[in-house]
N, C-alpha and C positions, 0 to 999 in steps of 0.2 A: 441382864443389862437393866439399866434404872435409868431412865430418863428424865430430866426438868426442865420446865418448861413456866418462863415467867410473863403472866399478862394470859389470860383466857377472853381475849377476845377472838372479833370472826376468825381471824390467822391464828393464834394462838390455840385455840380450841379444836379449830376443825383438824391442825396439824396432831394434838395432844392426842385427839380420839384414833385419828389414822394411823397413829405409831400403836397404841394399846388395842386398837382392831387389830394389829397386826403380832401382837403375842407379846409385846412388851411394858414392863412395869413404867407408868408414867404419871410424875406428881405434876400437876398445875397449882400454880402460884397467884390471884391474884389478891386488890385488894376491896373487889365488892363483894362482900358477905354473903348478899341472896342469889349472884353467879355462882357463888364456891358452891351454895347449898344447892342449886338446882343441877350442878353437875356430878355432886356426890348421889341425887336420887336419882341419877342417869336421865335427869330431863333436859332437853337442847333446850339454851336460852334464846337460841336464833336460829331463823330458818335459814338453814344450808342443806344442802343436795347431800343427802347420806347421813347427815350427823347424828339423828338419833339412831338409826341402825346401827354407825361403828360403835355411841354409847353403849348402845345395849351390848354390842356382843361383847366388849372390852370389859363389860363386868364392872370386879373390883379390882382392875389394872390399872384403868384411872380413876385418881384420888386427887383430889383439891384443898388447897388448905388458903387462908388469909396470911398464914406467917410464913 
């Protein structure tokens, strides 16, 4: 299953990491640049409760892109 998911803010995000913590392929969508990029090097751009832990373990599950 492949999931998308458009807008990585706090909802957007924290929902995209919790799906790809959870073993599924999931693209985010937005369109700030240095969000895309600090979620491709699995860095939380915001502090929430869990989100760099599901980053981390979702790996390369979730993927971010501008387009």
């Amino acid at each position: 299953m492949h999931v998308s998911v458009v807008g990585l803010g706090r909802l957007g995000l924290a929902f995209a990491a919790s799906v790809a913590n959870a073993g599924v392929q999931v693209s985010g969508i937005d369109i700030d640049s240095q969000r895309v990029a600090a979620v491709n090097d699995q860095v939380a751009p915001s502090q929430e409760p869990k989100l760099s832990e599901y980053m981390t373990n979702a790996g390369n599950r979730l993927q971010a892109t501008t387009d």
